[in-house]
C-alpha positions as CSV (number, residue, x, y, z in Angstrom):
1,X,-13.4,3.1,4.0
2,X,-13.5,1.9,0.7
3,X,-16.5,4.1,-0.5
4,X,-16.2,6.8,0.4
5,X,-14.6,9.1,-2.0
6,X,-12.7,12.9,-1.9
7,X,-15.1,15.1,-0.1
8,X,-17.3,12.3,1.8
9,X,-14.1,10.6,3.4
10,X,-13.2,12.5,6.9
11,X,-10.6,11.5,9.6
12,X,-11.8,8.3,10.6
13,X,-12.3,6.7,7.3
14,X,-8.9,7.6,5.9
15,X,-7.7,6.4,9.8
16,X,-9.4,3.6,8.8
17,X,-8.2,2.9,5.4
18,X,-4.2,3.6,6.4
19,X,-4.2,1.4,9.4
20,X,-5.4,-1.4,7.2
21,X,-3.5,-1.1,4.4
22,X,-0.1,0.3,5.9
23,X,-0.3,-2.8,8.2
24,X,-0.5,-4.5,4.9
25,X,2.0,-3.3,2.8
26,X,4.7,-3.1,6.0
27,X,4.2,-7.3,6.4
28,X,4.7,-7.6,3.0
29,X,8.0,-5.5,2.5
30,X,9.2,-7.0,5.5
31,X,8.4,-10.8,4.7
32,X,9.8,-10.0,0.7
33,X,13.1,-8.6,2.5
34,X,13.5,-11.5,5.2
35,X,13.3,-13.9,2.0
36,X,14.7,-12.6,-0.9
37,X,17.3,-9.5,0.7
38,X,14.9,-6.8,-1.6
39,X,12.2,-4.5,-0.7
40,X,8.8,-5.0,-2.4
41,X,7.4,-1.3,-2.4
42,X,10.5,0.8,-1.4
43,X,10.9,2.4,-5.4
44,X,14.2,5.0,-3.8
45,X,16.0,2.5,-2.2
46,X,15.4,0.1,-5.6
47,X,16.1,2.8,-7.9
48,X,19.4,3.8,-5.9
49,X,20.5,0.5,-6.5
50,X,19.9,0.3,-10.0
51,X,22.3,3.4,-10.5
52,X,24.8,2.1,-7.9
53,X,24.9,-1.2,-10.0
54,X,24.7,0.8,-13.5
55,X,27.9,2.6,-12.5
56,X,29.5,-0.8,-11.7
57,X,29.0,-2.3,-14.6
58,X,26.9,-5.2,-13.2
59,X,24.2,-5.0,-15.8
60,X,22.1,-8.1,-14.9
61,X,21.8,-6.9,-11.6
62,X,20.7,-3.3,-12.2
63,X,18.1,-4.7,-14.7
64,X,16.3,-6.7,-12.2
65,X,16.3,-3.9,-9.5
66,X,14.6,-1.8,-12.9
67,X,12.3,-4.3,-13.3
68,X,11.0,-4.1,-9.9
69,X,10.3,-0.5,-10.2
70,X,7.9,-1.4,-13.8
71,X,6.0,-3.7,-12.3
72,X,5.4,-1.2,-9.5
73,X,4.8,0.9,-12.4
74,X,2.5,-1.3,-13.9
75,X,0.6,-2.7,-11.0
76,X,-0.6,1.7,-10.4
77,X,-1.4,1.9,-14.1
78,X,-3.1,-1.6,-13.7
79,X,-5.0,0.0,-11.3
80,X,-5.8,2.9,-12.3
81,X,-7.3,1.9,-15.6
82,X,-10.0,-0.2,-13.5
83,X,-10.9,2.8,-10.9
84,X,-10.8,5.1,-14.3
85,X,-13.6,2.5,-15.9
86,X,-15.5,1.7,-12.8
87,X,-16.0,5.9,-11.6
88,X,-17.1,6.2,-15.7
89,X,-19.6,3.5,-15.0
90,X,-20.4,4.9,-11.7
91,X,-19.7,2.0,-9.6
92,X,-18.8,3.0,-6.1
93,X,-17.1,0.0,-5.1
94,X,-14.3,-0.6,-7.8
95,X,-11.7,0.5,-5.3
96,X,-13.2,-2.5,-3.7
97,X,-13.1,-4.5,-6.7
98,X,-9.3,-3.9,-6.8
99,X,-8.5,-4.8,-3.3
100,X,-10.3,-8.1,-4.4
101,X,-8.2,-8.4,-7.0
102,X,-4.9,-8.0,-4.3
103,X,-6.1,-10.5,-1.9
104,X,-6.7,-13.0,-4.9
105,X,-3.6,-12.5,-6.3
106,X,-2.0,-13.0,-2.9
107,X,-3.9,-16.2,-2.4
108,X,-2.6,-17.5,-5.5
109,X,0.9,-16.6,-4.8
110,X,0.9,-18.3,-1.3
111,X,-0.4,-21.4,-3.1
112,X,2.7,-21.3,-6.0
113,X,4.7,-20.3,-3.5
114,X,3.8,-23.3,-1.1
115,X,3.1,-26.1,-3.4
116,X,4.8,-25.5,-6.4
117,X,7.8,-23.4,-5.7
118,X,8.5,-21.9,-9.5
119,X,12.4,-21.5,-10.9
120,X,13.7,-18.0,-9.1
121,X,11.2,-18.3,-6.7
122,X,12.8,-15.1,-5.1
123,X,12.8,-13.0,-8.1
124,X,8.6,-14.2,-9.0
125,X,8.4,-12.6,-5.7
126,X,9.3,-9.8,-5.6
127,X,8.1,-8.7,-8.4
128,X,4.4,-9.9,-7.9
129,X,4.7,-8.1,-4.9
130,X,5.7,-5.0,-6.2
131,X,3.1,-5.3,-9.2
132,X,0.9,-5.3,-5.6
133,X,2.0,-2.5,-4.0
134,X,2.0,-0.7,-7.1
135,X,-1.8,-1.8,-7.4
136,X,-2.7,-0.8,-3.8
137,X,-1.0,2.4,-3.5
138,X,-2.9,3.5,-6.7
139,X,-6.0,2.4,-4.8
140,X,-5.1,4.4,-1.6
141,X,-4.3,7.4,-3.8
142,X,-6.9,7.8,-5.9
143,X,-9.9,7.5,-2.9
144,X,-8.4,9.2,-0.9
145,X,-6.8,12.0,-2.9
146,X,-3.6,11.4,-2.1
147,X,-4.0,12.0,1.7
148,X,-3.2,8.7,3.0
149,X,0.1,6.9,1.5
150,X,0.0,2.9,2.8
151,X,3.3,1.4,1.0
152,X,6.5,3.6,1.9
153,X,7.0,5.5,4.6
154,X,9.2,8.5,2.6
155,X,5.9,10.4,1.7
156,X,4.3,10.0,5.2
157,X,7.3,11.3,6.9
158,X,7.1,14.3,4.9
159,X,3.8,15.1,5.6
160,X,4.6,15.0,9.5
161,X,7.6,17.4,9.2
162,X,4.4,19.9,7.3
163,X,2.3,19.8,9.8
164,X,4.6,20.1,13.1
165,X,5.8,22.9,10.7
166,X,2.6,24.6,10.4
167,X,1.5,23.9,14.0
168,X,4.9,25.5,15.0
169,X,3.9,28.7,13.1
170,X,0.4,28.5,14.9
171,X,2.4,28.8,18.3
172,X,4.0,31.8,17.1
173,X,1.3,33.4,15.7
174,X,1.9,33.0,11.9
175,X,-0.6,31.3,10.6
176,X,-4.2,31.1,12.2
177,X,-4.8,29.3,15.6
178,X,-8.4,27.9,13.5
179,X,-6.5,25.5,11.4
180,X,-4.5,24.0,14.4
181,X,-7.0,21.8,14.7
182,X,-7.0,20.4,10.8
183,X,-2.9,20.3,11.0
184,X,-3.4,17.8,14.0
185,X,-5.7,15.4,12.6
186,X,-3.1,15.0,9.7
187,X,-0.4,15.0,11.7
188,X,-2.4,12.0,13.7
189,X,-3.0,10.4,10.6
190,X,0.1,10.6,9.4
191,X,1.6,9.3,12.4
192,X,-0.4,6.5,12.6
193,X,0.4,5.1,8.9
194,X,4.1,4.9,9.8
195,X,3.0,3.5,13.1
196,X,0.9,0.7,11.4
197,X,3.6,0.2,8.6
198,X,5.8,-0.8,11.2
199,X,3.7,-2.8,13.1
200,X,2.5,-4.7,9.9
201,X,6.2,-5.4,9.4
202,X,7.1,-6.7,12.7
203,X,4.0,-9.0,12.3
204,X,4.5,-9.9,9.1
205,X,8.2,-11.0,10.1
206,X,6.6,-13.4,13.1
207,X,3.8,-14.6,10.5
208,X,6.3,-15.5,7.8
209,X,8.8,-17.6,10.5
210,X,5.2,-19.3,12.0
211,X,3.3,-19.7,8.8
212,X,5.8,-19.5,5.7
213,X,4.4,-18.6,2.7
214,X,1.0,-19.6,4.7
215,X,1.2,-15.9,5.4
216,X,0.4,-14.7,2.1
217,X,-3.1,-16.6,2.0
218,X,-4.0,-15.6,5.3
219,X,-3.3,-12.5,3.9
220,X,-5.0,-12.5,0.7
221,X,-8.3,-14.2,2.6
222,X,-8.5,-11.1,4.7
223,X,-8.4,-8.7,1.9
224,X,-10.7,-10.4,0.1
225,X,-13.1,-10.2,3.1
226,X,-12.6,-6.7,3.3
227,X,-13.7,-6.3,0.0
228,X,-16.3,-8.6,-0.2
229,X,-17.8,-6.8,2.6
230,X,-17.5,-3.2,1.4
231,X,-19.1,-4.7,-2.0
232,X,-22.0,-6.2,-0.3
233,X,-22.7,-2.9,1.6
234,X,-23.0,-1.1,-1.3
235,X,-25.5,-3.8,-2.4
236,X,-27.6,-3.2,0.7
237,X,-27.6,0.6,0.4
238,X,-28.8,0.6,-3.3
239,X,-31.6,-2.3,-2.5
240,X,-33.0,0.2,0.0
């Protein structure tokens, strides 16, 4: 799922890839809002309140709610540059490479977070969490050309309303009855990222209480499997 690229991917492997990754990114926002009050990848709701807190003159405030949004920002551009390098250098696996990068930087974080509790521990993270999101959203984009969205659910809603749209126009004869079947599978696969977004954030709620900051590594580790795995794959298929 982390491979296969534009016109290779079909239903399962974006399936795939947003059940993973939407379970992901909804722990995350959900463990980041049960600690610190703010949501890690929700960039309306963040942006709303940096013009709510603009127009009442709390300054400091509205700053850090901006700041959330760059590093968001910064963690897609981040990302991008190193999908941009590694599809000039033809190297399959670089979306790969970057989840690596996520579960690394996640592992690291659980271990500050745990052991060595930094000054504004709240504020360091949410906005290495954000930087994340940013990061793996640009990742989910890019492979799968924009079809599967993994960090808010705003985008995934939309799609849904499309399709039942289309498939409504289907029933009454408006569009053709031979694309009903290409409107389901998205509206399945849209569906399903909102349905593991807010799976990943129930768990990621019971994880947090059961493991603390814990959570993060075991989170991070898994990632970094993922990757690890999809890397040595590629491997395999080139030494054959």
């Amino acid at each position: 799922m982390l491979l296969s690229t534009e016109s290779e991917r079909n239903n399962i492997v974006d399936s795939q890839l947003a059940c993973t990754l939407a379970a992901v990114a909804g722990a995350l926002n959900t463990m980041a809002f049960e600690i610190v009050g703010f949501f890690s990848a929700n960039m309306t709701g963040n942006v709303s309140s940096f013009s709510d807190h603009l127009a009442k003159a709390n300054i400091s405030v509205g700053m850090f709610f901006l700041s959330i949004l760059f590093m968001f920002i910064a963690g897609a551009a981040f990302s991008t540059m190193i999908i941009n390098a590694g599809r000039r250098n033809k190297i399959r696996s670089i979306y790969a490479v970057n989840i690596l990068i996520e579960g690394a930087a996640l592992l690291t974080l659980g271990v500050i977070e745990s052991w060595f509790r930094p000054e504004a521990s709240g504020s360091f993270l949410i906005l290495s969490l954000s930087f994340l999101m940013g990061l793996q959203n640009a990742v989910v984009t890019r492979i799968s050309n924009a079809r599967v969205r993994t960090t808010h659910v705003s985008g995934a809603s939309t799609d849904i309303g499309i399709e039942l749209a289309m498939l409504f126009d289907v029933l009454r004869r408006k569009e053709s009855p031979k694309d009903a079947p290409i409107y389901l599978e998205r509206l399945k696969l849209h569906f399903l990222t909102i349905s593991c977004f807010c799976a990943g954030g129930v768990a990621g709620i019971w994880f947090y209480h059961l493991l603390s900051y814990k959570f993060l590594m075991l989170t991070g580790v898994g990632l970094m499997c993922l990757a690890l795995r999809t890397i040595l794959i590629k491997k395999r298929i080139l030494s054959h």
